[in-house]
N, C-alpha and C positions, 0 to 999 in steps of 0.2 A: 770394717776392714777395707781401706781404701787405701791407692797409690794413682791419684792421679797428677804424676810427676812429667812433664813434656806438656806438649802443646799437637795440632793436629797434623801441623806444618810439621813437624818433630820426620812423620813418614816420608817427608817427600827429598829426600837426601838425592843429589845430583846420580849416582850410580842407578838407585831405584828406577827414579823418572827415565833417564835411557831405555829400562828396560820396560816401564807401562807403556812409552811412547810406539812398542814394536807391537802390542798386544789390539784388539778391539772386542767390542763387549759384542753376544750374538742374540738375532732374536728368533721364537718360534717361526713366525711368521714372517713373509713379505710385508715392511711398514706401508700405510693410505699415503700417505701427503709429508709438505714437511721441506725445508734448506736443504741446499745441497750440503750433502753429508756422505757417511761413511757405508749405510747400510741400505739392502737392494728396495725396490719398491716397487706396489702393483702397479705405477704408471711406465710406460715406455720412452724412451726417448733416446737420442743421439749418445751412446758411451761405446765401451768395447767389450763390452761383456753380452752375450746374444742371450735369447728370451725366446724369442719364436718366429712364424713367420706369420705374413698376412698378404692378399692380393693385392697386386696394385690397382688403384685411382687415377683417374685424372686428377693432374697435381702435386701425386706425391712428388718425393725426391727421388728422380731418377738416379743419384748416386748410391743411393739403398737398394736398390733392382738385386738379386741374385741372379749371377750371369747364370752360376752352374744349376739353381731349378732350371733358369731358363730352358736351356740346352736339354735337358733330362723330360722335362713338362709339357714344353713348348708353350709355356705361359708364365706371364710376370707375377713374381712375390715379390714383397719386402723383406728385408732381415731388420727384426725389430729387438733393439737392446734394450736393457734392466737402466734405469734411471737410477742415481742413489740419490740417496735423501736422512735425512736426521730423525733421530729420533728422541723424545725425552725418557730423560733416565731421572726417577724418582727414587730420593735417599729417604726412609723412611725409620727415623732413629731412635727406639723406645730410649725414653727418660724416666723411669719411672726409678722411684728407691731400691727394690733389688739389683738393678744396676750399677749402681755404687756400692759396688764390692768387690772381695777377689785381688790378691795379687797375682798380677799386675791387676788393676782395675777395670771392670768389663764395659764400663763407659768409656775411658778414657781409650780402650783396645777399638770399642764400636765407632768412638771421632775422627779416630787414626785410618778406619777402616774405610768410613763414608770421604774420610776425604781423598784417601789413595784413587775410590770407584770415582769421586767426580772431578779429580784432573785428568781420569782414564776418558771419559765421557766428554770433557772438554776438551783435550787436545784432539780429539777424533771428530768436531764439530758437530759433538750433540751436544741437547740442551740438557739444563742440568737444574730441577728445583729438589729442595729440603724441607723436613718439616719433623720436628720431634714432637712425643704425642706419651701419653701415663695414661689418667683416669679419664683424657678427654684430649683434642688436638692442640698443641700450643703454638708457637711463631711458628711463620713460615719464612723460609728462604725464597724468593720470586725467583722466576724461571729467568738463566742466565746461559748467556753463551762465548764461546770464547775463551781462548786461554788466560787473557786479563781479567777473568771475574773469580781466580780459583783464591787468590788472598780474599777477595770479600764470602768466598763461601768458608774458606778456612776460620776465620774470624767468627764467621754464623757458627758452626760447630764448635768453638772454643768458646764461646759465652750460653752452651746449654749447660741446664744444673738438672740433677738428678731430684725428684720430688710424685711422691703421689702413689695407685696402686695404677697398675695396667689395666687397660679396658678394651680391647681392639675393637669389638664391633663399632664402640661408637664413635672411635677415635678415626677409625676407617671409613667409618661414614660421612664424619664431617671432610674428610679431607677429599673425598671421591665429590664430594657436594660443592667443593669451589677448586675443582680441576679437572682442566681439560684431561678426557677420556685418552687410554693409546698407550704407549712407549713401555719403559722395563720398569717397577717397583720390586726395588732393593729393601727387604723388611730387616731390618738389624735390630734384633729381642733376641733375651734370653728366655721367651715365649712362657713365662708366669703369669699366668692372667688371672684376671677374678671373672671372668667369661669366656666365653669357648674364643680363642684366638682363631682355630677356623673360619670362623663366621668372617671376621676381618678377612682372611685373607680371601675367602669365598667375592668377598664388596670389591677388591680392586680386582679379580680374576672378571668379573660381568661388567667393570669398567672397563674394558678392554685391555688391560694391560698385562705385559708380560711378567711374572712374580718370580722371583728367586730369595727364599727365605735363608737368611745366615742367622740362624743358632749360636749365639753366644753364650758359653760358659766360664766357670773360674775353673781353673784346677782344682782348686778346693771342694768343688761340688762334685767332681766328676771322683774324685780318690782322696776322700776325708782321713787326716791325720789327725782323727782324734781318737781318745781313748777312757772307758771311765766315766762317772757320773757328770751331767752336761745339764744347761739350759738353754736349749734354742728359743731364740729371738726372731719373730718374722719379722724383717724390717719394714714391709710397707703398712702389714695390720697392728703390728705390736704385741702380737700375742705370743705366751710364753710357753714352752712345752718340755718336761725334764723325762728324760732317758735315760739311757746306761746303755753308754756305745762296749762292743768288746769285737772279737773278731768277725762273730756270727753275723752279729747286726751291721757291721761293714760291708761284707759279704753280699748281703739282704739288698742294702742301700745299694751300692754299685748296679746290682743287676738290675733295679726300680729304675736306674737312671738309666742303662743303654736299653732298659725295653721301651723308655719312654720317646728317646732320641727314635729310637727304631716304627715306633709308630710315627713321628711325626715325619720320618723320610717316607712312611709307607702312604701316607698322606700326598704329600706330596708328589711322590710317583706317579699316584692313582691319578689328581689334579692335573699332571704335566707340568706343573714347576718345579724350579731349580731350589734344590736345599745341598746348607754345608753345614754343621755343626762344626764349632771351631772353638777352643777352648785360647782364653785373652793371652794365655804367652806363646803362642806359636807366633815364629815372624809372618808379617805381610810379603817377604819375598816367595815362602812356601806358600802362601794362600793364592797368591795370582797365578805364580811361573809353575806350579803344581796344580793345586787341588781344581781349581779354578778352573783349568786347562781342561783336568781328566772329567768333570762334570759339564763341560759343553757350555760352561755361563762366560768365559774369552777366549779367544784363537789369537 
């Protein structure tokens, strides 16, 4: 059951982009190093945003003197500002077969979604790599900056195909193994794994990065409109399993699925990452200018 009708470009409608262009992504932390960019950094330097103070040197800049310690102290400080600096923002795009499913389609929802976070990330002048990942790491997207590389990242996400079972620890290993350590990973799974997906996200949390997992779902998983004798199909193992849905077992199902969502925010809490569960047809303007907002992952 697939609808992957539109393209990734599809999201980024002239109205939208006004509105990602007011937003910026945030991180735990003060970023190391890094272009000038959007967000604050441990190094100090010339801006307008204060930071702290420090003695004066021979040599400093006398125009950074605090007159008013002066006066109060009767000794020279500096007023030392917040540098800003860029940071890389990792789209990180499960492709695996359960993914292709679900009207609207939960790939086609997840394209749309990684590519809305990286014209968010490039118009703010971070850097911006991709890489989609199942039973093991696939292409990558090279780290790109600029608001001219958002067609060649569009294109990257419109040429992924759905294949394979999910495997995060190792998928997350190889990708932590050929990148630079740092910035934010954006994990976009409907988090089905055939391995503790923890463990994944455990590899990019001790890479230094900042993690916010988005939980995609179908409708269809979350409030099943079936009824009556049934054969489910796993579509990544192939294995068959015949029930007999009625209202009880509906019931049963639903509550299996928000205690499972419910640990996996509880998870997250505990970790200090950012999680959203989002089901493929809620629009992207509720996800940013909302959900987005109230969970601290853009201002």
């Amino acid at each position: 059951m697939t609808d992957d009708s539109g393209t990734a470009a599809d999201v980024l409608g002239e109205s939208f982009i006004r509105r990602l262009e007011r937003l910026n992504l945030m991180t735990r932390g003060l970023v190391l190093q890094g272009l000038a960019g959007e967000h604050r950094s441990r190094r100090h330097a010339s801006s307008t945003e204060f930071a702290d103070f420090r003695k004066y040197v021979p040599g400093d800049d006398f125009r950074r003197i605090d007159w008013n310690a002066l006066a109060r102290l009767d000794a020279l400080f500096l007023k030392q500002t917040e540098a800003k600096e860029d940071v890389t923002v990792h789209l990180l795009l499960d492709c695996s077969q359960s993914m292709d499913w679900g009207k609207p389609s939960k790939l086609a929802f997840a394209r749309r979604l990684a590519a809305a976070l990286g014209f968010l990330a490039l118009a703010r002048f971070d850097a911006v790599t991709a890489a989609c990942f199942s039973d093991t790491l696939h292409d990558r997207f090279p780290v790109a900056r600029g608001r001219g590389q958002i067609f060649r990242l569009l294109s990257y996400l419109d040429q992924t195909r759905a294949g394979g079972m999910t495997r995060f620890r190792e998928a997350m290993e190889r990708y932590c193994t050929g990148t630079m350590g740092g910035g934010i990973a954006f994990v976009i799974s409907d988090l089905f794994s055939e391995d503790d997906w923890q463990d994944g996200i455990a590899r990019l949390l001790r890479e230094g990065m900042d993690v916010v997992v988005m939980q995609i779902l179908a409708p269809q998983e979350v409030h099943p409109e079936v009824d009556g004798e049934l054969e489910l199909l796993d579509s990544e193992t192939g294995d068959v399993v015949e029930i007999i849905v009625g209202n009880e077992a509906r019931r049963a199902y639903e509550q299996r699925v928000q205690d499972w969502c419910a640990s996996v925010a509880e998870f997250c809490q505990r970790s200090e990452i950012g999680y959203l569960c989002l089901e493929s047809d809620v629009p992207l303007e509720e996800v940013f200018l909302n959900r987005m907002r109230l969970r601290r992952i853009v201002r």
